[in-house]
C-alpha positions as CSV (number, residue, x, y, z in Angstrom):
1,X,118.4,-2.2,9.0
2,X,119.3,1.2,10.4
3,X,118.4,2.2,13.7
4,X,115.7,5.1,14.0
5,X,116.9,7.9,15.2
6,X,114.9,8.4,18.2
7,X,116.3,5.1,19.6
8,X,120.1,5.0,17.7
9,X,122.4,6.9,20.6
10,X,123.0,9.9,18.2
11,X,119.2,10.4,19.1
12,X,119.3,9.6,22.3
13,X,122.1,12.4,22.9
14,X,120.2,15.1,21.0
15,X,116.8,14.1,22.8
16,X,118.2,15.2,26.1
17,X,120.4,17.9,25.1
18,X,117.3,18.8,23.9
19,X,115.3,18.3,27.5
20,X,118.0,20.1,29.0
21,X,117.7,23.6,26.5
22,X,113.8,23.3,27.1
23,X,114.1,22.8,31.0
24,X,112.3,25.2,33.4
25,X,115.2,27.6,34.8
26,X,115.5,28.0,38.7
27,X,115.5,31.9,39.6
28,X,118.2,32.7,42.1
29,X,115.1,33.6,44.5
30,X,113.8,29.4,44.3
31,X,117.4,28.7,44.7
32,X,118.4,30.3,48.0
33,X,114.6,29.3,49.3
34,X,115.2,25.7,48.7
35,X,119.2,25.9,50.8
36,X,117.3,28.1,53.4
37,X,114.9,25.5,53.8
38,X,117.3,22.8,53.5
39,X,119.2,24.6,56.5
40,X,116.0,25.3,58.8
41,X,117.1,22.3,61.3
42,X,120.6,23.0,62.0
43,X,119.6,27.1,61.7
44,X,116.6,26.2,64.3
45,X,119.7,24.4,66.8
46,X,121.4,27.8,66.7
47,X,118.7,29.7,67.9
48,X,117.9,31.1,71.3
49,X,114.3,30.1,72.7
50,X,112.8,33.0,71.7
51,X,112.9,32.9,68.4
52,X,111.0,31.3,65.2
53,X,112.6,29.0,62.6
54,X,110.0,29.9,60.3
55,X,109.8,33.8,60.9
56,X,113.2,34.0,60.5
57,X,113.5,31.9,57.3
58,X,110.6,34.4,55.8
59,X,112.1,37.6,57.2
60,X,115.5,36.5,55.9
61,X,114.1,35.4,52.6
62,X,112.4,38.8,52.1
63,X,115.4,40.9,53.0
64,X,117.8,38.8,50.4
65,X,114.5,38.8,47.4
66,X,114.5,42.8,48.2
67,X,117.9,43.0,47.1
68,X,119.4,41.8,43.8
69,X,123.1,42.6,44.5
70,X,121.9,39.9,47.5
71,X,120.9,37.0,45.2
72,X,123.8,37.6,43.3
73,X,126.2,36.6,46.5
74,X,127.3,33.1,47.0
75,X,125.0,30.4,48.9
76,X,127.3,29.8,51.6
77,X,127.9,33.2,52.5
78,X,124.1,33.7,52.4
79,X,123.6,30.9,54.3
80,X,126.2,31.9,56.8
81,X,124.9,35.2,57.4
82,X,121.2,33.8,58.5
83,X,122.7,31.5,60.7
84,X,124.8,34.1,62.4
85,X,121.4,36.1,63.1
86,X,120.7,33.6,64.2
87,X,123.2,32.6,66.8
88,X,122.9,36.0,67.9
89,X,118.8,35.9,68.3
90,X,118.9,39.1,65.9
91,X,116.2,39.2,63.1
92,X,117.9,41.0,59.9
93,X,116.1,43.7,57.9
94,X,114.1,47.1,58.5
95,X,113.9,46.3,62.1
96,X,117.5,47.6,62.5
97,X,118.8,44.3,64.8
98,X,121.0,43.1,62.0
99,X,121.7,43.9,58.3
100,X,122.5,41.4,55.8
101,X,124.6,43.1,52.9
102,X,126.4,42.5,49.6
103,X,130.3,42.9,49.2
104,X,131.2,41.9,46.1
105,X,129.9,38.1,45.7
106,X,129.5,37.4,49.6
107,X,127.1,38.3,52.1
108,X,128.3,40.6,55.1
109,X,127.1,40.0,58.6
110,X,126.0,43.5,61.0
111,X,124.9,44.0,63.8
112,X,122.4,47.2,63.7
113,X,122.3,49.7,66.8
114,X,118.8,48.4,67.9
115,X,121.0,44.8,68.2
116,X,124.1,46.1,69.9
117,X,121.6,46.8,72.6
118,X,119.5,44.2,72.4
119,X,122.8,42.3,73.4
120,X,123.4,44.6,76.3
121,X,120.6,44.3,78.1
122,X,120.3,40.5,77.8
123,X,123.6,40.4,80.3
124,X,121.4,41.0,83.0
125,X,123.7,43.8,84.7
126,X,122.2,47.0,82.7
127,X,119.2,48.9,84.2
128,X,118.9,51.0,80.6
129,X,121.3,51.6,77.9
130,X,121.0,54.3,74.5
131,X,122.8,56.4,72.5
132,X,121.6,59.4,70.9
133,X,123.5,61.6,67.5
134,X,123.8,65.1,68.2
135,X,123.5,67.8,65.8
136,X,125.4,71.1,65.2
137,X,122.6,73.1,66.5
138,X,122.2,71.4,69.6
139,X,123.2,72.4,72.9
140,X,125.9,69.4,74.7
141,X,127.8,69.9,77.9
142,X,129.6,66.6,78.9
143,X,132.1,66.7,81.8
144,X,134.7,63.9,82.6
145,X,136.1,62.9,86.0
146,X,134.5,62.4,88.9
147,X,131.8,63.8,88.4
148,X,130.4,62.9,85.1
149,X,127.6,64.5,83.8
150,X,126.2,65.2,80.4
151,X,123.2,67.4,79.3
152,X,122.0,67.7,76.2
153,X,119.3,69.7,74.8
154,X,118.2,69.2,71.1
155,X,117.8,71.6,69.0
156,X,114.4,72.2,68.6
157,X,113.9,72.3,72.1
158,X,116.6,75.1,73.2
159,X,115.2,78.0,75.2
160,X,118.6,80.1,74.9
161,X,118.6,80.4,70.8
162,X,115.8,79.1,68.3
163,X,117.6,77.5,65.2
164,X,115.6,76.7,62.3
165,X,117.4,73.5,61.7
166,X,119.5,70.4,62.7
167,X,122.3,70.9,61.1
168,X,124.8,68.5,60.4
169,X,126.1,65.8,62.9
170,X,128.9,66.5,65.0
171,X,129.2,63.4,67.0
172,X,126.7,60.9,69.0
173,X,127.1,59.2,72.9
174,X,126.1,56.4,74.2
175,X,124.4,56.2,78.3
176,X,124.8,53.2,80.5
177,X,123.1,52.3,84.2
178,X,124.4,49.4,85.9
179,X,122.1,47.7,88.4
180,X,124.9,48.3,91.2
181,X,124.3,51.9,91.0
182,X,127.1,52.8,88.3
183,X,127.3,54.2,85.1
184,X,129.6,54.9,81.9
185,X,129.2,57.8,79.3
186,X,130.9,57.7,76.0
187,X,131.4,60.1,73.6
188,X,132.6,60.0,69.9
189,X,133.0,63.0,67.7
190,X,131.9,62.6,63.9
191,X,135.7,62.1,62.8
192,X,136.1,59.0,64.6
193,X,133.0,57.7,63.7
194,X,133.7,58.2,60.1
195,X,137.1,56.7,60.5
196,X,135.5,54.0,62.0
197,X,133.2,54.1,58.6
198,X,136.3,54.2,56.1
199,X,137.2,50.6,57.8
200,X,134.1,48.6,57.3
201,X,133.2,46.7,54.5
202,X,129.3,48.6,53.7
203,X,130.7,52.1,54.0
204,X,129.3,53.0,51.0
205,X,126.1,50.9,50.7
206,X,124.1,49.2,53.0
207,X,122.6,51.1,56.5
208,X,125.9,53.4,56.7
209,X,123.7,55.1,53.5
210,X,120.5,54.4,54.3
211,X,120.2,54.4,58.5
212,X,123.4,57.2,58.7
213,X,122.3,57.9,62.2
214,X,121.8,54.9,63.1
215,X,124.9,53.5,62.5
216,X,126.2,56.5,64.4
217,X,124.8,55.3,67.0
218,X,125.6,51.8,66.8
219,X,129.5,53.1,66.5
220,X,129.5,54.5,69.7
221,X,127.7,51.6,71.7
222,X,130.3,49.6,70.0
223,X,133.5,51.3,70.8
224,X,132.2,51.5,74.5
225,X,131.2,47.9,74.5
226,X,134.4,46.8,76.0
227,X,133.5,48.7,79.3
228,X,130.1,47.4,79.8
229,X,129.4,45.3,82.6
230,X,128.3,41.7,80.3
231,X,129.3,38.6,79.8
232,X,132.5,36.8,77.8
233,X,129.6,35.2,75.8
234,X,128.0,38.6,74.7
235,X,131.2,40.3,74.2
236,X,132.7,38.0,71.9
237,X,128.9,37.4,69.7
238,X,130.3,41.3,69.0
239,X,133.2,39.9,66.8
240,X,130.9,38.5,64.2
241,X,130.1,42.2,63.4
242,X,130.8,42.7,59.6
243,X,132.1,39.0,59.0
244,X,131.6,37.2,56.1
245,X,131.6,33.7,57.0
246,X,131.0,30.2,54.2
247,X,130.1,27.7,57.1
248,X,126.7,27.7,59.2
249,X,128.3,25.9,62.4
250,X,127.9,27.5,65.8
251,X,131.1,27.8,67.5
252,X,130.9,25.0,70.3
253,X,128.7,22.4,67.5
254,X,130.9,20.0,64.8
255,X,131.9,21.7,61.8
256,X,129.6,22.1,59.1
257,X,131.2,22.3,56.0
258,X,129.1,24.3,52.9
259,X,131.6,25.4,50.6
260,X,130.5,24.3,47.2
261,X,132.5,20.8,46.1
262,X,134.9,21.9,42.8
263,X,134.0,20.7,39.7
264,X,129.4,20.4,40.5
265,X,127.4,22.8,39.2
266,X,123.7,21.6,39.9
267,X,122.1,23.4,42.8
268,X,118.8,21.6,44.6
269,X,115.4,21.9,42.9
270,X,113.5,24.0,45.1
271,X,110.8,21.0,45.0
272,X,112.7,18.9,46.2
273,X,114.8,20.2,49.2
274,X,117.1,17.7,50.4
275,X,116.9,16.0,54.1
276,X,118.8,18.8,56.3
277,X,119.0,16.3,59.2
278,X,122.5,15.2,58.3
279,X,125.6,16.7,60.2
280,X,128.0,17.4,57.1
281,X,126.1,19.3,54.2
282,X,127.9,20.4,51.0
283,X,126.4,23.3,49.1
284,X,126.7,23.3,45.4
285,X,126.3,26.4,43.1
């Protein structure tokens, strides 16, 4: 007597290929929730005392849903990039500490200007610390020696002439008081900062389009960073500027290994986030 073909293994095979056609897909968005939430423990190690797991997972979240070239990047690289905010106590999005931004398939880490001197003043040897753009219609006077000094006068507040506008920006400084009385001016002129642009990986997305003087600024407190008075630790959090990294480990902490294992193609359900208190995770995509 012949099998019926719900039970005969012909049937069986076409039952679930047919489960698997009809099955719910996962958005990228559910996706890179459940990983981020998988993460929040070894994320939540990484961070310094005054921050929040959970804001951070919900301010990350929102600044990768807000961009689809984002959820198009790889989960490790994703991953990577929040724990390096992390790491660095720098919350990413419109805030302007941090950027997380697509190149290609992978997330790239960067620092913003308001985080180059959040990082500054943590060292504990700056009184203040900014830097300012300066427009063609301004009025700038910067002498070098020994006696430094620098004025500058924007251009809607010059008594000596009365433009009607900005124009465009020639160049921006950066101002530093040290608690032991010193201080350091530096100075870049718009062709250096836009060399420094033509090198980096967002020059033509990201905040170098949408925060342009803003990254000016960060330029300049970065290409002076080296003679600030702060510590080895602070300097070198600086090198993970415009990284794009595929593990989530802190530096002095055990590898963590995420790169997705060859030949598995079945990412977590986002119901059913896996237990992040292991020490070795593998990603899959």
């Amino acid at each position: 007597m012949a099998q019926a073909k719900g039970t005969s293994l012909e049937g069986k095979l076409q039952n679930k290929a047919a489960g698997a056609n009809n099955a719910p897909a996962v958005n990228p968005s559910q996706t890179i929730a459940a990983y981020l939430k998988k993460m929040e423990s070894q994320i939540a190690e990484a961070m310094p005392k005054h921050m929040n797991i959970e804001r951070l997972s919900r301010i990350a979240l929102t600044t990768i849903r807000t961009n689809p070239k984002l959820l198009e990047c790889s989960i490790p690289s994703l991953m990577a990039a929040v724990m390096q905010s992390a790491q660095l106590g720098l919350e990413p999005g419109l805030i302007g500490h941090c950027y997380i931004i697509p190149y290609g398939k992978e997330a790239t880490f960067i620092i913003g200007y308001k985080g180059m001197i959040d990082l500054a003043r943590r060292s504990g040897n700056i009184q203040s610390i900014a830097a300012h753009e300066v427009y063609e219609n301004d009025f700038i006077e910067l002498t070098y020696g020994l006696e430094e000094n620098l004025k500058h006068v924007p251009w809607f507040l010059r008594k000596d002439e009365k433009p009607t506008e900005s124009g465009k920006v020639i160049g921006a400084y950066m101002v530093a008081k040290f608690n032991d009385g010193g201080h350091f001016i530096h100075y870049m002129p718009i062709s250096e900062i836009e060399a420094h642009r033509a090198r980096s990986k967002a020059a033509k997305n990201g905040p170098w389009v949408t925060d342009y003087t803003e990254m000016c600024k960060k330029t300049v407190v970065r290409s002076g960073w080296k003679w600030l008075p702060i510590s080895v630790e602070i300097a070198s959090a600086v090198t993970q500027d415009e990284t794009t990294r595929k593990d989530i480990t802190p530096s002095d902490e055990p590898f963590i290994d995420i790169t997705p294992p060859s030949g598995t193609d079945d990412p977590p359900q986002p119901e059913q986030p896996d237990d992040a208190s292991t020490k070795q995770v593998e990603f899959q995509e």
